[in-house]
NUKOL-558363 format. One record per residue (C-alpha): residue in three letters; x, y, z. Coordinates in steps of 0.25 Angstrom, whole numbers, padded with zeros to 4 digits, always signed. Each point is the difference from the previous one (the first is absolute). Layout:
<pts>
alaXYZ ...
</pts>
This chain:
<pts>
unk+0000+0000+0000 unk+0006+0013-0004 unk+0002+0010+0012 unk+0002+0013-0009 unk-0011+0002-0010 unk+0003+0012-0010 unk-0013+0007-0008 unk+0001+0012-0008 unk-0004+0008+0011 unk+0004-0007+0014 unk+0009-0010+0006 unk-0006-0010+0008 unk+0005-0008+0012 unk-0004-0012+0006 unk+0004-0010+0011 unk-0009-0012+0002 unk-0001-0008+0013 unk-0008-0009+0006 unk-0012+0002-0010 unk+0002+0015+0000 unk+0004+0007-0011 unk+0005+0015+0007 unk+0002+0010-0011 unk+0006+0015-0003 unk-0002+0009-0010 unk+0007+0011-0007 unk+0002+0010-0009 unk+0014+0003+0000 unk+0012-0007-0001 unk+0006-0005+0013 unk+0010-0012+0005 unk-0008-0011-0001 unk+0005-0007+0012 unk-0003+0012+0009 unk-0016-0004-0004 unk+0002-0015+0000 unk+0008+0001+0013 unk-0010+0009+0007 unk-0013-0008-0005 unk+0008-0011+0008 unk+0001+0008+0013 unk-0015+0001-0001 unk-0002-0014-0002 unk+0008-0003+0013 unk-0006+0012+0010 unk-0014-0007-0006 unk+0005-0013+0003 unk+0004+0004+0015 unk-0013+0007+0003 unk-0010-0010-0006 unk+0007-0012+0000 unk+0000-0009-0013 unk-0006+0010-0012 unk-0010-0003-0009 unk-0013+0006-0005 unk-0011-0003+0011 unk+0011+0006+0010 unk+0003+0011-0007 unk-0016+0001-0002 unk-0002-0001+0017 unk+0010+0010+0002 unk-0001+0011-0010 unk+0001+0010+0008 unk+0014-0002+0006 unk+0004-0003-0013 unk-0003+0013-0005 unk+0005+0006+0011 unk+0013-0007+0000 unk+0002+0005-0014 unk-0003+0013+0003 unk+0011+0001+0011 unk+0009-0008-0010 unk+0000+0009-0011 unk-0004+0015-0002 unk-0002+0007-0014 unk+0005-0010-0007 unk+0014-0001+0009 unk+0002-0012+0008 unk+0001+0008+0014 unk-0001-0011+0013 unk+0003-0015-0003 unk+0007-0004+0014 unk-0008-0009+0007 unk+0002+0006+0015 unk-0006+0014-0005 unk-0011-0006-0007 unk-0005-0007+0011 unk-0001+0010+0008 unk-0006+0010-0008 unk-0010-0012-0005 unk-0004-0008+0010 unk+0000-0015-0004 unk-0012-0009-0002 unk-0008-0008+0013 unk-0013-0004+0005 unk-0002+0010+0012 unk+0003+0013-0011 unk-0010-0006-0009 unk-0010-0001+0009 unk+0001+0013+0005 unk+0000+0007-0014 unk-0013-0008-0002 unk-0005+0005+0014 unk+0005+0015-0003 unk-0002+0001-0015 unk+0015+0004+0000 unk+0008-0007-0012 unk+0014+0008+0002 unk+0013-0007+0007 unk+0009+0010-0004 unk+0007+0006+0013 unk-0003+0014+0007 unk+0015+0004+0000 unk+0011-0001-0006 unk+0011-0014+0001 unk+0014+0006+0009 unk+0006-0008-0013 unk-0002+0008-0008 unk+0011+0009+0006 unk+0009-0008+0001 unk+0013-0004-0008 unk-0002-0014+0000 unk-0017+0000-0002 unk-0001-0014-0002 unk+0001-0001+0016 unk-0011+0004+0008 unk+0006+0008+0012 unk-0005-0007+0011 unk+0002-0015-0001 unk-0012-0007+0009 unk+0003-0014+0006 unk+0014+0000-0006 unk+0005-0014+0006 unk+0015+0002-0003 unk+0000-0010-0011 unk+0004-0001-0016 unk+0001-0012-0009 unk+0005+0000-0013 unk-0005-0009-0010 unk+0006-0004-0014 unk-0012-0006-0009 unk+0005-0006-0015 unk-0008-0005-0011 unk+0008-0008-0011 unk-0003+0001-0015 unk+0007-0011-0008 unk-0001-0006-0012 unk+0003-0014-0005 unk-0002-0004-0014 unk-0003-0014-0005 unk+0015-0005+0000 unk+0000+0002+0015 unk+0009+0012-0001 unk-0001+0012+0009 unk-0002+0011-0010 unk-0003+0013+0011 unk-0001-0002+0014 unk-0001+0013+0009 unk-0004+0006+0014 unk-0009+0011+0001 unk+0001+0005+0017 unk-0007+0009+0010 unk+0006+0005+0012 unk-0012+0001+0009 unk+0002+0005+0015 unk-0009-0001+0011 unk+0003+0014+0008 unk-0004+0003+0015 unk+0010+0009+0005 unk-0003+0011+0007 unk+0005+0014-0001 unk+0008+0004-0013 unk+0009-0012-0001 unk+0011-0002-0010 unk+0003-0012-0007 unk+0011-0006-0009 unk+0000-0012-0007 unk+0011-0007-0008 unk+0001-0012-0008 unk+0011-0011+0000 unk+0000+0000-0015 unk-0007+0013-0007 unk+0007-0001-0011 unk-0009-0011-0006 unk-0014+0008+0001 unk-0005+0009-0013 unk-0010+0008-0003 unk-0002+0007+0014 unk-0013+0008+0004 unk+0000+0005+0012 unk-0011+0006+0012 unk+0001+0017+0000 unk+0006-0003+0014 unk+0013-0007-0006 unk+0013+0011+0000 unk+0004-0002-0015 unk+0014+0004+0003 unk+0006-0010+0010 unk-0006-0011-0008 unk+0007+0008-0013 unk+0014+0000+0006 unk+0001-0012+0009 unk-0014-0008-0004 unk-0005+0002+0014 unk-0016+0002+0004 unk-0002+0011+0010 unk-0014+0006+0003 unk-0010+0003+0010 unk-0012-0009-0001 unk-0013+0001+0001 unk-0009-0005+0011 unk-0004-0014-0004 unk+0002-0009-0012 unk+0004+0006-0014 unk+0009-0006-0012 unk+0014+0006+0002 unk+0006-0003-0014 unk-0003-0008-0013 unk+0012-0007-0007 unk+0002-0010-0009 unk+0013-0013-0002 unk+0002-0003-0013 unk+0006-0012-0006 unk-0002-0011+0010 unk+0006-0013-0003 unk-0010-0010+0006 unk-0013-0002+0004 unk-0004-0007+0015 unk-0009-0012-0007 unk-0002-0005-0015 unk-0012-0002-0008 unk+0003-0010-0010 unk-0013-0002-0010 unk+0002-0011-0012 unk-0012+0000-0011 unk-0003-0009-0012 unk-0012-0002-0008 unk-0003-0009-0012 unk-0014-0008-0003 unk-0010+0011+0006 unk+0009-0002+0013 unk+0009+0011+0009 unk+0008-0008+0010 unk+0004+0009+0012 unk+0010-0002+0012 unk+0005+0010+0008 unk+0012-0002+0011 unk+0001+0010+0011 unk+0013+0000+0008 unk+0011+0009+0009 unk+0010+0006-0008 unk+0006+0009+0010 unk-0002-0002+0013 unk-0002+0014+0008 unk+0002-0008+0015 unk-0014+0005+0001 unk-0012-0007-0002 unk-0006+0002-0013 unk-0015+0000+0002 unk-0014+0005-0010 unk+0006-0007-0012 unk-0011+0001-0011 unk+0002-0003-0014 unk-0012+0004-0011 unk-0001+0000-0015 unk-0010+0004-0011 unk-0005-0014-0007 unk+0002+0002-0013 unk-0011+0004-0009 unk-0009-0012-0008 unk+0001-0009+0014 unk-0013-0009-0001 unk+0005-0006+0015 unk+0011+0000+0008 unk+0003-0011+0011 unk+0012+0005+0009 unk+0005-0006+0014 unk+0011+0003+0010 unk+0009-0009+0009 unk+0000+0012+0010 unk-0011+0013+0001 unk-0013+0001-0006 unk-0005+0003-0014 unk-0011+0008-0005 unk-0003+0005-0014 unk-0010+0013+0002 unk-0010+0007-0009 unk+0010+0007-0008 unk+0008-0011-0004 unk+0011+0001+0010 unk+0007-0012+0007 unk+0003+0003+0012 unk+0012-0010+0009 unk+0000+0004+0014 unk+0014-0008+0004 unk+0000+0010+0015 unk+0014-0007+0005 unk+0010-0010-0007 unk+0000-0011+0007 unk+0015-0007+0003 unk-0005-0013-0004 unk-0005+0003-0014 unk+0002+0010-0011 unk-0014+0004-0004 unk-0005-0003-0012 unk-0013+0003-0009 unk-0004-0009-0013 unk-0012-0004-0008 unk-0007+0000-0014 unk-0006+0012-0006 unk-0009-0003-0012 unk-0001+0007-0012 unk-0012+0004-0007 unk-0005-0008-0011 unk+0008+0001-0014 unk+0013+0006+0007 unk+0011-0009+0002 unk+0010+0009+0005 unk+0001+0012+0010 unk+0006+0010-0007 unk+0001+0010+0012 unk+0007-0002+0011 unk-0004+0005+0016 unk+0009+0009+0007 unk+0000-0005+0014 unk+0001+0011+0013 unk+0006-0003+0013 unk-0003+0006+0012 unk+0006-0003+0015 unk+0006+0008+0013 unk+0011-0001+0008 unk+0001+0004+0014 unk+0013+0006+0006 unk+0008+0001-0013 unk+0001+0011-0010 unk+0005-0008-0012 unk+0006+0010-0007 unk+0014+0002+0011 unk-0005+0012+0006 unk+0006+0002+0014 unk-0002+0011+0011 unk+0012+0003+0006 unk-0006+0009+0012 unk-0009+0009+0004 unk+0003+0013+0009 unk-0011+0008+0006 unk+0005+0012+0008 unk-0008+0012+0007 unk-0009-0010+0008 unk+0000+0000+0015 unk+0003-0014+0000 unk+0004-0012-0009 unk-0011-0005-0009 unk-0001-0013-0001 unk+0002-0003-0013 unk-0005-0013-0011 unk+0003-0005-0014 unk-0006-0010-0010 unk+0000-0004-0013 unk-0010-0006-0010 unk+0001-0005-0014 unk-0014-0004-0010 unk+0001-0002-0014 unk-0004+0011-0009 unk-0003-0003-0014 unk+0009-0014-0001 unk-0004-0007-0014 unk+0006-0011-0004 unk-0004-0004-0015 unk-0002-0014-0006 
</pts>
């Protein structure tokens, strides 16, 4: 789907999650990633205040929505996207505010003064931190995309990573975060609250968080080697007939459990039946076609496998295209593309924080051709 639509007389720009499609308009000419970027600020702030997005929820909460965007841009100018301020100039969504605009005929949320943040140098912090517990954990999330054609060979294997912190610090703490091997991260983005120039000169995070969770940075690893586990699908069709068999296995083992291992593929088109079975999981063919293998965990005794007959339809003797099959699984406690934190130092706090880390690796968009 293209995100930059040009007429004669505008640009478009659209983001799409969830079922939504969020969209801006323009006249003029502009840096397309400015839009692209601040429709996806939208979709976050949307995201924390209603929960998951979509059109009956939207519908329900009209209101804060507008309201929301109001705060969010002014005459065309994106004006106050940082989460902190917006919540407290618009009040977040609950039962007991819903009620008493029903009971009062009121429908406003928006806040009779003026956020402290909004005077600040660093306004993604609200001034006073309720609650703070003295803690911060840091959390590396990776999605792997490979790509393996129908030799077997590896043909793109990369990891795409977020940084996600978990901040509840009080006071205006500083933090500084190093890695044991930067040099193997690309394509950064980082949150307004990250100093550009340390991480420039000596590729060092320092900041001042915001209350809460938020994503820290984005990166990408490129040109992996290997992949954790191996999908190994063999096809052969003559007679009207498609033999399938499928073989799952570890690759590279993590040292963590590798666990919600699902592999699924489009039957082909002119399938009259198909008759599939598994040693391990369960399988299921649903409306749409799609054969679904739910495998969950390998099992040290066996190396899943999947085979069967698909049968063609009547007059075709051969298939002639092929299913790409995707794999999907997560790994707990590993980030499978090297990243290490070496430490974390937090200063400007009345104690020492206790301080907590983890990792996680899922499979993004892992194809494996046959």
């Amino acid at each position: 789907v293209l995100q930059v639509v040009v007429s004669p007389t505008h640009y478009l720009f659209r983001v799409y999650r969830s079922g939504v499609t969020f969209l801006a308009c323009t006249q003029v000419e502009m840096p397309p990633l400015m839009a692209i970027e601040f429709l996806s600020r939208v979709a976050d702030v949307l995201t924390d205040y209603l929960g998951d997005i979509n059109e009956d929820t939207i519908k329900d909460n009209f209101v804060i929505v507008y309201q929301i965007l109001d705060e969010m841009m002014d005459n065309g100018f994106p004006l106050t996207t940082e989460p902190n301020i917006l919540k407290e100039l618009v009040a977040q969504p609950n039962m007991v505010s819903k009620m008493l605009n029903v009971m009062t005929g009121k429908s406003s949320t928006i806040g009779s003064k003026l956020p402290d943040a909004t005077a600040s140098f660093v306004p993604w912090r609200t001034t006073i931190v309720k609650d703070a517990s003295n803690e911060v954990y840091v959390n590396i999330v990776e999605e792997l995309d490979a790509c393996v054609n129908r030799e077997g060979v590896l043909v793109k294997c990369e990891a795409c990573g977020e940084i996600e912190v978990n901040s509840s610090l009080p006071g205006l703490p500083e933090l500084t975060l190093s890695f044991a091997n930067p040099t193997i991260i690309n394509d950064v983005r980082f949150h307004p609250c990250v100093r550009f120039r340390p991480w420039e000169s000596n590729q060092i995070l320092s900041f001042v968080p915001p209350d809460g969770q938020f994503k820290l940075m984005s990166y990408r690893v490129k040109k992996l080697k290997t992949t954790p586990i191996y999908v190994k699908p063999q096809l052969s069709s003559d007679s009207g007939n498609c033999r399938v068999h499928v073989m799952v296995g570890i690759r590279n083992d993590p040292g963590k459990p590798i666990d919600s291992i699902i592999v699924q593929f489009q039957l082909p088109p002119l399938i009259a039946s198909a008759d599939l079975t598994a040693n391990h999981g369960t399988v299921d063919i649903l409306a749409d076609q799609t054969c679904v293998w739910t495998i969950g965990h390998i099992p040290k005794d066996k190396a899943p496998s999947l085979s069967g007959n698909l049968r063609l339809e009547e007059g075709l003797a051969h298939l002639h295209a092929f299913p790409i099959f995707q794999v999907k699984f997560r790994i707990m406690g590993a980030a499978l593309s090297g990243l290490q934190i070496d430490k974390l130092d937090v200063k400007n706090t009345p104690s020492a924080p206790y301080k907590g880390f983890r990792a996680q690796t899922q499979a993004g968009r892992y194809e494996v051709r046959s």
